[in-house]
BAKOLKE-633910 format. One record per atom (N, C-alpha, C, O): residue number from 1; atom name; z, y, x. Coordinates in steps of 0.05 Angstrom, whole numbers. Example, Ala and Ser with C-alpha at 12.3 -4.5 7.8 and 13.67 -1.06 7.14 Angstrom:
BEGIN
> 1_N_156_-114_264
> 1_CA_156_-90_246
> 1_C_156_-66_264
> 1_O_169_-66_285
> 2_N_142_-45_257
> 2_CA_143_-21_273
> 2_C_157_1_258
> 2_O_161_23_268
! end
This chain:
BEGIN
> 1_N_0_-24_17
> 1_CA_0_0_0
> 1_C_0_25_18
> 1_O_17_25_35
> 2_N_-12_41_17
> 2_CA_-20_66_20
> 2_C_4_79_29
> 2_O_22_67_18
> 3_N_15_100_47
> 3_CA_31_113_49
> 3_C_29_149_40
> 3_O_18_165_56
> 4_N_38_156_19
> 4_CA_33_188_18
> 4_C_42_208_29
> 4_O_63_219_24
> 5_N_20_218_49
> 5_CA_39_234_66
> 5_C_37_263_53
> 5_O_17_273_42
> 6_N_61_274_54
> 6_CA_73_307_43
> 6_C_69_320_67
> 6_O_82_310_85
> 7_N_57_339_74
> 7_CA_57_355_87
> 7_C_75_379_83
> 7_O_75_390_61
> 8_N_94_390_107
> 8_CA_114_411_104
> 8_C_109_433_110
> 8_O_101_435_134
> 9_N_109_457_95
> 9_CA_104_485_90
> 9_C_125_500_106
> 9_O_148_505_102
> 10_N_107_507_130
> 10_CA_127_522_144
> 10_C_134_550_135
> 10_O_116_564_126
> 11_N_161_560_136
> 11_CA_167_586_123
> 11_C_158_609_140
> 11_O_170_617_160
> 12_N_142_618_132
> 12_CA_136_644_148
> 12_C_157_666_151
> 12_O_152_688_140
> 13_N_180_662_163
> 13_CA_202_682_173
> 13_C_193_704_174
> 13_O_199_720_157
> 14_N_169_713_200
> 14_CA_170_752_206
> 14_C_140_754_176
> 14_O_119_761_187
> 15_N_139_752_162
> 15_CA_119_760_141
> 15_C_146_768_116
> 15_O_148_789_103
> 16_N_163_746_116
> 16_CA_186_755_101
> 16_C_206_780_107
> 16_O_214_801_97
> 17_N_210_764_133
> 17_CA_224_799_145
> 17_C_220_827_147
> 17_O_236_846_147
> 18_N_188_823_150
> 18_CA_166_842_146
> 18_C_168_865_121
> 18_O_169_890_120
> 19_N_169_842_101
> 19_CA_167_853_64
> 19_C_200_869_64
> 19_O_206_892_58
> 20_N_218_847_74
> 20_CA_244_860_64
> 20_C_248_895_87
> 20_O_256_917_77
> 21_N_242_893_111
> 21_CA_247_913_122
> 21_C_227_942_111
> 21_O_235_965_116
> 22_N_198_936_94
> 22_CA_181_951_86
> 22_C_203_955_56
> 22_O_213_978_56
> 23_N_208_945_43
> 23_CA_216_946_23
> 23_C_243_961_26
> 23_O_249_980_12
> 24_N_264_950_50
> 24_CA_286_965_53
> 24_C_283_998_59
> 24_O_300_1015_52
> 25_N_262_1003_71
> 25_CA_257_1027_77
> 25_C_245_1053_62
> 25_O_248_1077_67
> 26_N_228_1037_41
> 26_CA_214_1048_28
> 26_C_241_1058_1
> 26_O_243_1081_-8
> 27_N_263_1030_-10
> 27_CA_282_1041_-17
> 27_C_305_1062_-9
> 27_O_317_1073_-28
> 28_N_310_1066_12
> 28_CA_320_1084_29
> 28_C_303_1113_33
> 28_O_311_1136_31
> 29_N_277_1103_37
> 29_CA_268_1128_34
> 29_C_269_1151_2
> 29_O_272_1176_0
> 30_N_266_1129_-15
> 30_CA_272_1147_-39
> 30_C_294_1158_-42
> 30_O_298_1180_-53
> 31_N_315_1140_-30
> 31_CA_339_1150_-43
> 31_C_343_1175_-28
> 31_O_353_1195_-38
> 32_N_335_1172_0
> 32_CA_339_1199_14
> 32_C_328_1228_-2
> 32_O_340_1249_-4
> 33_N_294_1218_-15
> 33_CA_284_1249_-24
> 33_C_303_1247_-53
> 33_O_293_1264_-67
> 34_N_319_1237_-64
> 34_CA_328_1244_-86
> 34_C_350_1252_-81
> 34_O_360_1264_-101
> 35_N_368_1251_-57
> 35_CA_389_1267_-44
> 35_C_382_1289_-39
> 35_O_398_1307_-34
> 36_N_362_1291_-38
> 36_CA_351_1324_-18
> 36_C_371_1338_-41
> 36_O_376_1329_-64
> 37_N_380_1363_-28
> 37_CA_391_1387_-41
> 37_C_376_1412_-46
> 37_O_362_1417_-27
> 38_N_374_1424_-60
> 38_CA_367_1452_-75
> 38_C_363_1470_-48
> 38_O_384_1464_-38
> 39_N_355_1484_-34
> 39_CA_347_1492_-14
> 39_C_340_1520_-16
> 39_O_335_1533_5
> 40_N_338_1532_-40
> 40_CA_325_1560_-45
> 40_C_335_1569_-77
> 40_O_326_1555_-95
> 41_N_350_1589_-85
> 41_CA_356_1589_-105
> 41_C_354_1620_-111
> 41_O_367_1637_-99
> 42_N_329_1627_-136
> 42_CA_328_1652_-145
> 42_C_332_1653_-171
> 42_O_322_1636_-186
> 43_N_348_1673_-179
> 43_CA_361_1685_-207
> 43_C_343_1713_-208
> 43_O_337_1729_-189
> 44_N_333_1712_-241
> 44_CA_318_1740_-247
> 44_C_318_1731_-275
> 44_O_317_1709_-287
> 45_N_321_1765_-283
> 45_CA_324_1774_-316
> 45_C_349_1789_-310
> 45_O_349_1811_-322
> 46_N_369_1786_-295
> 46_CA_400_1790_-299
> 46_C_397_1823_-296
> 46_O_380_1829_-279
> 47_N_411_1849_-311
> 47_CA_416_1861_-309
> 47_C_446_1873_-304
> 47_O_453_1892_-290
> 48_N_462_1853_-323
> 48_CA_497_1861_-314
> 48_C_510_1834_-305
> 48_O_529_1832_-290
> 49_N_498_1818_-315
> 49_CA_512_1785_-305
> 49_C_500_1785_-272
> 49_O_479_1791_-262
> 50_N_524_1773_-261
> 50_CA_514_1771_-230
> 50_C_503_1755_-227
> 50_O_500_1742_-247
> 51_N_490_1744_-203
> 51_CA_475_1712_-200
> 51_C_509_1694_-185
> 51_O_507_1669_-183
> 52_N_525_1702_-180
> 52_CA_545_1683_-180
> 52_C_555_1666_-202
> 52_O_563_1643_-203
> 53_N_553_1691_-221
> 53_CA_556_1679_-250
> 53_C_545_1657_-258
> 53_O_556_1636_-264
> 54_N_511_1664_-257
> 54_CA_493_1643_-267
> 54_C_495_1620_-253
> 54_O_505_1601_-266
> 55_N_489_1616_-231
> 55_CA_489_1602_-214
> 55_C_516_1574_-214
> 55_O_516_1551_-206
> 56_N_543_1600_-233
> 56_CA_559_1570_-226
> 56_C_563_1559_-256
> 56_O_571_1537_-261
> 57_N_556_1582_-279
> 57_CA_544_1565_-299
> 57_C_532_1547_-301
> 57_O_537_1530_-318
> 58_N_516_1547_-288
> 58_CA_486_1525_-289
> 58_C_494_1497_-277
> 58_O_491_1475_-287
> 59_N_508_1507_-252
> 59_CA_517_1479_-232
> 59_C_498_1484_-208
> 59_O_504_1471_-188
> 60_N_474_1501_-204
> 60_CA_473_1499_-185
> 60_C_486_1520_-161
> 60_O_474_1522_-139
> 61_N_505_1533_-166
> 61_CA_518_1544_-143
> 61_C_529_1525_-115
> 61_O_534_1536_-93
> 62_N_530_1503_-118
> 62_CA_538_1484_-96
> 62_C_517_1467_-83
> 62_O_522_1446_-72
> 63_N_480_1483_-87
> 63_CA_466_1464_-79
> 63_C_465_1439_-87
> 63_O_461_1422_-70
> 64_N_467_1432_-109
> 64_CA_464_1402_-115
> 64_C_432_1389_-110
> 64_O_414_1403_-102
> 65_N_430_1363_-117
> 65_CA_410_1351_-106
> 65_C_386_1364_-132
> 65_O_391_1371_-155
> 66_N_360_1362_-119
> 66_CA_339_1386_-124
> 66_C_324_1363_-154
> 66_O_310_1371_-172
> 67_N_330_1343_-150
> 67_CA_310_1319_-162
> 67_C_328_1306_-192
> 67_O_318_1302_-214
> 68_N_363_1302_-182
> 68_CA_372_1283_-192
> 68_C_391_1301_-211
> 68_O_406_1291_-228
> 69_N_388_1334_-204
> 69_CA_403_1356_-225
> 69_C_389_1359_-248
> 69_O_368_1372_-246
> 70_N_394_1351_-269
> 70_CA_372_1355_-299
> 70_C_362_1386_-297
> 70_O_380_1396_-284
> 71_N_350_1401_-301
> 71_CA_338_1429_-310
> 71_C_354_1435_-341
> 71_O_369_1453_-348
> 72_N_344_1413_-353
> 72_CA_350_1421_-388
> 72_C_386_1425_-388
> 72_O_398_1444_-396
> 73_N_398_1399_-375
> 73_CA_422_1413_-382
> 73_C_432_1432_-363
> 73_O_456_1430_-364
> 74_N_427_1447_-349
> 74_CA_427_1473_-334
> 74_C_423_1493_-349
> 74_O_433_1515_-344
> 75_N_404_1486_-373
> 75_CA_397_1515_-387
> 75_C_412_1508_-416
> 75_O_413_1526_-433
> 76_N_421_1487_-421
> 76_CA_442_1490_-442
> 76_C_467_1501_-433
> 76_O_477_1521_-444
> 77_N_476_1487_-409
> 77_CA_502_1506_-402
> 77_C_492_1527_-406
> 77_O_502_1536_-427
> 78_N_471_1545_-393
> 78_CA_474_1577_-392
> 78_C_478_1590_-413
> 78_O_493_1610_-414
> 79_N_463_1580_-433
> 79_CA_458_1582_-463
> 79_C_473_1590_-485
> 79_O_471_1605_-504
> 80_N_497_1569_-474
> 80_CA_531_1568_-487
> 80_C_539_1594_-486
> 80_O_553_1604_-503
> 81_N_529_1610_-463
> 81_CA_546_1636_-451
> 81_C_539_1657_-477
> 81_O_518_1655_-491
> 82_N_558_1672_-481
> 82_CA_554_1693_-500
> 82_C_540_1715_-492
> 82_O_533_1730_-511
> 83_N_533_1721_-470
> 83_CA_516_1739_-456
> 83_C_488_1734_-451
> 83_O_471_1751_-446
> 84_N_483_1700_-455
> 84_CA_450_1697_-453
> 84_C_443_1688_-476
> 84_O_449_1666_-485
> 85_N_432_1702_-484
> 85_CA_408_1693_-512
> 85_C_388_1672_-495
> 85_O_381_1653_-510
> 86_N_376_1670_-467
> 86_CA_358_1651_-476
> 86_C_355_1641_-432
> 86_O_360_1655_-412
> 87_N_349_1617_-434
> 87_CA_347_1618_-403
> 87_C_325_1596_-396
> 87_O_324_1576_-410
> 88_N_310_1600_-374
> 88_CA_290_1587_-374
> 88_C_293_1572_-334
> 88_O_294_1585_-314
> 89_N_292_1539_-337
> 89_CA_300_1537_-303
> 89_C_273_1527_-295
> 89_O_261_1516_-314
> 90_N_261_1527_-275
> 90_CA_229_1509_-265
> 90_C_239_1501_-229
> 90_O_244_1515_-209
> 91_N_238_1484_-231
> 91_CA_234_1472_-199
> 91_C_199_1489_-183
> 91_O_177_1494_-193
> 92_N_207_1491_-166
> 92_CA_180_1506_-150
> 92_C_184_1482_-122
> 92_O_200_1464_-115
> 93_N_157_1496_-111
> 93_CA_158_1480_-86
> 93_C_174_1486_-57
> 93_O_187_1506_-51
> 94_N_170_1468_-46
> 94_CA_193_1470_-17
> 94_C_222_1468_-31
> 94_O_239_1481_-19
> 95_N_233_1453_-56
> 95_CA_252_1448_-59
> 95_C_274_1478_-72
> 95_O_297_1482_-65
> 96_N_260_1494_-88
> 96_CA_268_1514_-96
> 96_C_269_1508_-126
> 96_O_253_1495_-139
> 97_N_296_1523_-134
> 97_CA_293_1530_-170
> 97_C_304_1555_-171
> 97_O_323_1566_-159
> 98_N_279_1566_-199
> 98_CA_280_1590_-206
> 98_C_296_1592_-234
> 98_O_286_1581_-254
> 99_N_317_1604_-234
> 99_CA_330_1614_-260
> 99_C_321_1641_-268
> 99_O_321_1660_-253
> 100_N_312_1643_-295
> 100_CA_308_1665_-310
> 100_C_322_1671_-335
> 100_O_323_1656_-355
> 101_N_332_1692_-334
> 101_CA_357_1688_-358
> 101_C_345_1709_-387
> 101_O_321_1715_-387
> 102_N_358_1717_-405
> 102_CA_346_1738_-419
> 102_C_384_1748_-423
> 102_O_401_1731_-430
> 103_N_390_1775_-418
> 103_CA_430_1773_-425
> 103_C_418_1788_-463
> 103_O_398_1800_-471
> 104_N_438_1781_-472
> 104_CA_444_1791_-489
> 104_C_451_1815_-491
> 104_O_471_1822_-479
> 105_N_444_1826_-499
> 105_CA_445_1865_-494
> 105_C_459_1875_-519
> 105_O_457_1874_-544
> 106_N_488_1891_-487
> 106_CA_503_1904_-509
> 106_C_486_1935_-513
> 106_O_470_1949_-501
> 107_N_502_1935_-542
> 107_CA_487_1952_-551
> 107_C_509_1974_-564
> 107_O_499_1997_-564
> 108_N_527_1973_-573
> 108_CA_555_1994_-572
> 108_C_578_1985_-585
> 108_O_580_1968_-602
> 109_N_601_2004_-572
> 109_CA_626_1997_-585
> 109_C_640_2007_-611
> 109_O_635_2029_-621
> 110_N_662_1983_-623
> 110_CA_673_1996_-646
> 110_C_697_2004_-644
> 110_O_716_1991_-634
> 111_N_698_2033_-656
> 111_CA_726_2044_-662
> 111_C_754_2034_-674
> 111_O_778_2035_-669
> 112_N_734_2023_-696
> 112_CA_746_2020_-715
> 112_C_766_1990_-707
> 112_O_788_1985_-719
> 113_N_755_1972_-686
> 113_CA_760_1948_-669
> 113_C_765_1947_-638
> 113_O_754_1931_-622
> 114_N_785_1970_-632
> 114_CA_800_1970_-606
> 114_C_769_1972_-584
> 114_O_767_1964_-561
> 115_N_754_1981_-595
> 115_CA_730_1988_-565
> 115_C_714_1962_-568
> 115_O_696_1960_-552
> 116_N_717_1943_-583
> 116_CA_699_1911_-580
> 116_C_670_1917_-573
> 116_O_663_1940_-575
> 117_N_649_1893_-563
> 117_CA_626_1911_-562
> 117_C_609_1903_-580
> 117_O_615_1879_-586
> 118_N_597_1908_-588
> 118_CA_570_1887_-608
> 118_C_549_1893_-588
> 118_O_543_1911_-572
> 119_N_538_1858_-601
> 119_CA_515_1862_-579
> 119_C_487_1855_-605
> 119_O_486_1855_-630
> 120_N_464_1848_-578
> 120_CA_441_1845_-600
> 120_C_432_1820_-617
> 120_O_414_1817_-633
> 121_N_455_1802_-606
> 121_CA_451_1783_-625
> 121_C_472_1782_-655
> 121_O_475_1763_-671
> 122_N_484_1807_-653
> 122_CA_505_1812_-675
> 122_C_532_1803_-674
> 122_O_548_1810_-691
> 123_N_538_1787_-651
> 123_CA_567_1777_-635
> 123_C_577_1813_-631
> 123_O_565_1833_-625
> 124_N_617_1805_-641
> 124_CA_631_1830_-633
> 124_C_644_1817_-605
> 124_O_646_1793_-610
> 125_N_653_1822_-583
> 125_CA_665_1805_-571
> 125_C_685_1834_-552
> 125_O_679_1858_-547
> 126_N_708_1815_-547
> 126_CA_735_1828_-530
> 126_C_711_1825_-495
> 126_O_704_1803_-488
> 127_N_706_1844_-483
> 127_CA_697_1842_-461
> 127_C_710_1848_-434
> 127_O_707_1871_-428
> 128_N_723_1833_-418
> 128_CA_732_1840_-399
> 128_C_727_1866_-382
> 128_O_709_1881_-388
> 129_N_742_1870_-361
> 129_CA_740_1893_-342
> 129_C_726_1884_-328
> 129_O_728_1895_-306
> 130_N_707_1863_-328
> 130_CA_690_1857_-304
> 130_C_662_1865_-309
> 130_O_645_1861_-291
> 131_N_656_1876_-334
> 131_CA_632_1884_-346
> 131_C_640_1913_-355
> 131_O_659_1916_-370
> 132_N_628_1930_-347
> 132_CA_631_1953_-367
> 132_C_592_1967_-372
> 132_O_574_1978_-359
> 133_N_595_1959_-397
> 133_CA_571_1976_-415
> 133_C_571_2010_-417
> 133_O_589_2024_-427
> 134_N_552_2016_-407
> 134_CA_547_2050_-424
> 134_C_529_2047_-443
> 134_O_505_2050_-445
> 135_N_552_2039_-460
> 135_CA_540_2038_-493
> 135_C_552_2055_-506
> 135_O_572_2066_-496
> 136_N_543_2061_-530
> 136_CA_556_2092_-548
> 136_C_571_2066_-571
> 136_O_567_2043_-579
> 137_N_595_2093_-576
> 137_CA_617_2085_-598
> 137_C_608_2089_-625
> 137_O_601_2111_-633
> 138_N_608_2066_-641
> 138_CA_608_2078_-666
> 138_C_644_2083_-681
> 138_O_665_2071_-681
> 139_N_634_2105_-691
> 139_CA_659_2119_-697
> 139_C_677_2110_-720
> 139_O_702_2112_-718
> 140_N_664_2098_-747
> 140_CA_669_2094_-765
> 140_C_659_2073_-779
> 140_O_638_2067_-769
> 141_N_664_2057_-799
> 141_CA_661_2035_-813
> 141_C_633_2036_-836
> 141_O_625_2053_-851
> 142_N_626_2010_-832
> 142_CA_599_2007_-830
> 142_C_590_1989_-854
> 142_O_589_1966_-847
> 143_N_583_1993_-884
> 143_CA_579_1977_-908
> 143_C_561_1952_-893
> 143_O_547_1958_-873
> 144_N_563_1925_-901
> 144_CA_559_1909_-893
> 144_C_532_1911_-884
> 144_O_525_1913_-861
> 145_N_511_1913_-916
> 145_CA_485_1911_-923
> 145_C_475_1935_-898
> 145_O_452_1933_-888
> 146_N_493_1955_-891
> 146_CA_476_1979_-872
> 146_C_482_1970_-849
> 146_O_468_1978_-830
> 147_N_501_1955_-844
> 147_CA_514_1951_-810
> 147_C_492_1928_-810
> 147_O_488_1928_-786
> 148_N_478_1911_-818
> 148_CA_464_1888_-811
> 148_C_429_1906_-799
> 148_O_413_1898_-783
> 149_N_427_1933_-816
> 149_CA_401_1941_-812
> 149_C_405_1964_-786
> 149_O_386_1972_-771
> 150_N_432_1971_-783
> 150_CA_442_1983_-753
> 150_C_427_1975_-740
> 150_O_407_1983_-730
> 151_N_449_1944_-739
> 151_CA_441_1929_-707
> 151_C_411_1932_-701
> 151_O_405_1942_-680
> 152_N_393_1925_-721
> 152_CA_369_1916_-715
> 152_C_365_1942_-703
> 152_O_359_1943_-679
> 153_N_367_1967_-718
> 153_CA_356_1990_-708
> 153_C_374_1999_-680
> 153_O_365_2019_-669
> 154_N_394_1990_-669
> 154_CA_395_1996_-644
> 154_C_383_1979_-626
> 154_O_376_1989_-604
> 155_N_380_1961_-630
> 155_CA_362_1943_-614
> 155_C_334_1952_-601
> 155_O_321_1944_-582
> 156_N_332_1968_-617
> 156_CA_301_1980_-622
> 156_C_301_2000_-607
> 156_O_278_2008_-603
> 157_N_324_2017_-593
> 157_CA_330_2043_-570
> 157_C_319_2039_-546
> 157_O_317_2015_-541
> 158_N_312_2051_-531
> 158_CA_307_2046_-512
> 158_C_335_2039_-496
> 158_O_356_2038_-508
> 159_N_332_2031_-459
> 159_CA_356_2031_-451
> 159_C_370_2063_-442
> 159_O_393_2071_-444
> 160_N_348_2075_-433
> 160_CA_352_2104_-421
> 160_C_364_2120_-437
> 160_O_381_2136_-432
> 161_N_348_2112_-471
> 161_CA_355_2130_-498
> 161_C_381_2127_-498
> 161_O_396_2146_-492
> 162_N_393_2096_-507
> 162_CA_417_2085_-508
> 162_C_443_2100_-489
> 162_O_460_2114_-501
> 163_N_444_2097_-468
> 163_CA_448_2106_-448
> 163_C_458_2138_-450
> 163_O_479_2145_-439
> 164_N_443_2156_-465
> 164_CA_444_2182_-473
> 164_C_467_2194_-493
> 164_O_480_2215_-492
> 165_N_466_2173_-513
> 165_CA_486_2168_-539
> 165_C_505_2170_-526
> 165_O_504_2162_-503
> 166_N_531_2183_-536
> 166_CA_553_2184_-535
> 166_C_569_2177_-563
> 166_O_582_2156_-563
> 167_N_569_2189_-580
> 167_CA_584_2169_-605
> 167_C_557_2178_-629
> 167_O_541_2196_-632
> 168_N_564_2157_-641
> 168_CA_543_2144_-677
> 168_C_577_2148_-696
> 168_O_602_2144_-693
> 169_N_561_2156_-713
> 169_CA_583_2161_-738
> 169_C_570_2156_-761
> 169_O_561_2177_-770
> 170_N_565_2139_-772
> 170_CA_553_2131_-809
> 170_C_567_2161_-828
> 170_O_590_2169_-829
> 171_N_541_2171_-840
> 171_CA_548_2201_-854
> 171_C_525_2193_-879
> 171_O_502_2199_-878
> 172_N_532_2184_-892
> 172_CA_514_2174_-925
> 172_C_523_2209_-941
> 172_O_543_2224_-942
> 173_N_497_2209_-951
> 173_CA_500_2227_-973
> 173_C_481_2221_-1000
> 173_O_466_2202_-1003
> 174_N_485_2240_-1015
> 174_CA_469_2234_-1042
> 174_C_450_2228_-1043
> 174_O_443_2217_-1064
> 175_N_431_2231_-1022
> 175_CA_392_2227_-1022
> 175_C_397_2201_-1001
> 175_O_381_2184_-1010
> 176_N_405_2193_-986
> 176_CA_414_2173_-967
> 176_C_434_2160_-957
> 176_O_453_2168_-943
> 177_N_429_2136_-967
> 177_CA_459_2113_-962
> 177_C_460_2101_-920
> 177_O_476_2091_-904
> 178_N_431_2112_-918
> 178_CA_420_2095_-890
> 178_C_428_2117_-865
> 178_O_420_2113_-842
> 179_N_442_2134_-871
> 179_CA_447_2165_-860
> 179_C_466_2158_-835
> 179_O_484_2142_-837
> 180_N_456_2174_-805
> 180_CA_470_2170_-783
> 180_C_467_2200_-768
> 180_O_449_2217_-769
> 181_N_496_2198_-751
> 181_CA_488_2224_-738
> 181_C_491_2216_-707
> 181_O_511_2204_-702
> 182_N_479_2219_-692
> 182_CA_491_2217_-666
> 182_C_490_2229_-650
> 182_O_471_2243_-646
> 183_N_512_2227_-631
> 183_CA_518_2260_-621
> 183_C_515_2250_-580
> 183_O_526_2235_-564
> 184_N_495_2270_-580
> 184_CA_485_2265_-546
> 184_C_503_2274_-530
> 184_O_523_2289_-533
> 185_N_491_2257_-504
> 185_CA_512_2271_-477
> 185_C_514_2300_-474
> 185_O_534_2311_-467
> 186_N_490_2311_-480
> 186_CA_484_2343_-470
> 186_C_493_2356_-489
> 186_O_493_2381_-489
> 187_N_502_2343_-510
> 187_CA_513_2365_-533
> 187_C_501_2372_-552
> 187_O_513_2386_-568
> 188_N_478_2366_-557
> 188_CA_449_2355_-587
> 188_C_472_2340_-603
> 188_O_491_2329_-593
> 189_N_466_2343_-628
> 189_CA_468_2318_-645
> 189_C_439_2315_-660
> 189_O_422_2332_-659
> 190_N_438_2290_-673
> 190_CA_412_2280_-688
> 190_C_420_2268_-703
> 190_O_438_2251_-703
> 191_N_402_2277_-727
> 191_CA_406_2257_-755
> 191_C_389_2247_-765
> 191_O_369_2258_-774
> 192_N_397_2207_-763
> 192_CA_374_2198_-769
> 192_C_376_2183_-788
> 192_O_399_2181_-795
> 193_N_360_2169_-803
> 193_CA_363_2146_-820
> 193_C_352_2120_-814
> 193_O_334_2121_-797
> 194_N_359_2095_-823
> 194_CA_347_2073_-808
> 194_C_322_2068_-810
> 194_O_314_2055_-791
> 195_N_304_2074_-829
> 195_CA_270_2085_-825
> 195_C_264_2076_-806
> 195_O_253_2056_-795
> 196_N_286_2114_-800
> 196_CA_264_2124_-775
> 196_C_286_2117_-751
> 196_O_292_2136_-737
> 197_N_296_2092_-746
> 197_CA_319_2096_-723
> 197_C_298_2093_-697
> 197_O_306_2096_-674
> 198_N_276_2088_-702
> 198_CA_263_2090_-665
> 198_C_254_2109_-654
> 198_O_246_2111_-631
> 199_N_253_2137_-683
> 199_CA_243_2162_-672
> 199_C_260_2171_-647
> 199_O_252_2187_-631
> 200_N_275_2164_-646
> 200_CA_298_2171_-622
> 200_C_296_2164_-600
> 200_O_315_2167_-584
> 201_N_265_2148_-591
> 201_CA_256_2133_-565
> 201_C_242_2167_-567
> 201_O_251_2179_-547
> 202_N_233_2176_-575
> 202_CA_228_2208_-567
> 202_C_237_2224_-563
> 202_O_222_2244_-559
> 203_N_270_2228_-560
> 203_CA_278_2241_-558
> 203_C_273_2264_-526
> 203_O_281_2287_-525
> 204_N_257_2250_-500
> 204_CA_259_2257_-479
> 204_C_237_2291_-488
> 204_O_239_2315_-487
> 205_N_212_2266_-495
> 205_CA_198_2287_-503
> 205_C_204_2323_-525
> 205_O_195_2347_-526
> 206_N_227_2302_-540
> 206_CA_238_2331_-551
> 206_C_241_2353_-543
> 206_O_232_2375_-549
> 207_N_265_2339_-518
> 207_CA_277_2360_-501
> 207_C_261_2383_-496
> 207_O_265_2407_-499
> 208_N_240_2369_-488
> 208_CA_215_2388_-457
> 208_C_209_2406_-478
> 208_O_199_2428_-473
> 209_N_216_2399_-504
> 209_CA_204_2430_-527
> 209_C_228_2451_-536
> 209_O_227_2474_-544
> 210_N_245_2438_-531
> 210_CA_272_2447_-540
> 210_C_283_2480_-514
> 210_O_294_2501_-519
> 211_N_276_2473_-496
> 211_CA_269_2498_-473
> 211_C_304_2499_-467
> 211_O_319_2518_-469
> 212_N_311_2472_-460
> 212_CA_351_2478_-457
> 212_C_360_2495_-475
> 212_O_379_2509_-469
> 213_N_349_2496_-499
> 213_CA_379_2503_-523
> 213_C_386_2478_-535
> 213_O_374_2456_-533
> 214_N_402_2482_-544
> 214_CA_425_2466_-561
> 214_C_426_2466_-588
> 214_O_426_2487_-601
> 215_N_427_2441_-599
> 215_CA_426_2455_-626
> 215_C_432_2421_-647
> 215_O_444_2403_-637
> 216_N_421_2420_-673
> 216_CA_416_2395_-695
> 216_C_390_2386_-695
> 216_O_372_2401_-704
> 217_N_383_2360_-685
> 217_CA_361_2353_-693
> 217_C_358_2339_-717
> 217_O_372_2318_-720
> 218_N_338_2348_-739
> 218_CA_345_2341_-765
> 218_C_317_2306_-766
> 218_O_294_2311_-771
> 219_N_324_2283_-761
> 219_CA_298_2264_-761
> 219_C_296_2254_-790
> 219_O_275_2246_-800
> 220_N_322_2255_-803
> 220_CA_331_2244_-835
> 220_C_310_2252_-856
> 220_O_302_2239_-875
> 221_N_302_2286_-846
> 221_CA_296_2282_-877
> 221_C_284_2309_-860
> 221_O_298_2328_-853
> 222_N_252_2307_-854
> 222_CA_232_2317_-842
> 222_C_244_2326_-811
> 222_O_268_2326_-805
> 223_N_222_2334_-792
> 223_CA_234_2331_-764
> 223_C_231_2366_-752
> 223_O_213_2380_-742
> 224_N_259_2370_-760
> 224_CA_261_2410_-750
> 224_C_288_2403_-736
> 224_O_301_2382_-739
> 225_N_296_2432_-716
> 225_CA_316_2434_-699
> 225_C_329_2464_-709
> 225_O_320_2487_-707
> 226_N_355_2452_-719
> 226_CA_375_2480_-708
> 226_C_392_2494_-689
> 226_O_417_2497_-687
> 227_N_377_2502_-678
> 227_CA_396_2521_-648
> 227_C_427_2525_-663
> 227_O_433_2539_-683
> 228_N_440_2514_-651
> 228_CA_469_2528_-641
> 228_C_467_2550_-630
> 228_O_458_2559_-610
> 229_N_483_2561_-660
> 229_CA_496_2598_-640
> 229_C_515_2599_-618
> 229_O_521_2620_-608
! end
């Protein structure tokens, strides 16, 4: 009878060793670029929030790794903040992320509420000494239905205009419930209604006609000026 011979399969050792050392390396190598750290970090939009701020909101103030830090929840944290209405993060190249924020813009304080500030998303908030706004006071209390069409219309100021305001006082009379006066740095007051609350992005141009007198600018109810005696 026949003998069947089995032939034995030698193990190719360095072809194996080969795969695992290609393979060990190639895993090592990933893990290394997914360690890489954040290497370049720019903040823009910010006007009163610092980039320290943002930065340790977000998480990346400590350089974290550039690959394995989410973006999305970076911009939910920011988001939470009562100061940013909106924030946008993008990885760029050479290992950089760009933060872009939008702050929430104060827009003035209430009297009537120990100095609080309102801002433009309609939030009143207690604001620390680490922020201070040159925003104008409103002086007096504000019917619901008119304080909702305020906001919108201060929103609508310029920042420079804004900036100019020194106190808003709500002054309703018989022909107008929408009635405002507000009284400038230089000593003008203006009376406007919420209409017309953006006529007041003109006011620079006023001036240059006004020849440095002083006086009422009437915007409420047709647009004339009374000199102060």
């Amino acid at each position: 009878m026949a003998k069947k011979i089995v032939k034995k399969r030698k193990l190719k050792v360095f072809n194996l060793l080969l795969i695992l050392i290609v393979a060990s390396g190639l895993f090592f190598g990933v893990y290394l670029c997914l360690k890489i750290p954040v290497k370049n970090l720019i903040v823009k939009g910010n006007s009163y929030l610092n980039d320290d701020y943002i930065l340790s909101l977000s998480g990346y103030k400590k350089y974290p790794s550039f690959w394995l830090t989410s973006t999305k929840k970076a911009k939910k944290k920011l988001e939470k903040s009562n100061y940013i209405v909106d924030a946008k993060i993008k990885r760029k190249w050479f290992f950089k992320i760009v933060i872009e924020v939008e702050e929430n813009r104060a827009l003035f304080s209430k009297e009537n509420e120990n100095g609080k500030i309102v801002f433009s998303d309609g939030k009143t908030l207690n604001v620390t000494s680490d922020y201070l706004f040159r925003v104008p006071r409103l002086m007096n209390y504000v019917p619901d239905d008119e304080y909702k069409e305020f906001i919108k219309g201060m929103k609508n100021i310029k920042v420079d205009i804004l900036q100019k305001i020194s106190d808003i006082e709500y002054v309703p009379n018989d022909l107008d419930k929408e009635r405002f006066v507000l009284y400038m740095d230089d000593g003008n007051m203006v009376y406007l209604t919420l209409t017309k609350f953006k006529m007041i992005n003109y006011y620079n141009d006023v001036l240059k006609q006004l020849e440095d007198r002083h006086g009422i600018l009437y915007l409420d109810n047709g647009n004339h000026f009374q000199i102060k005696e």
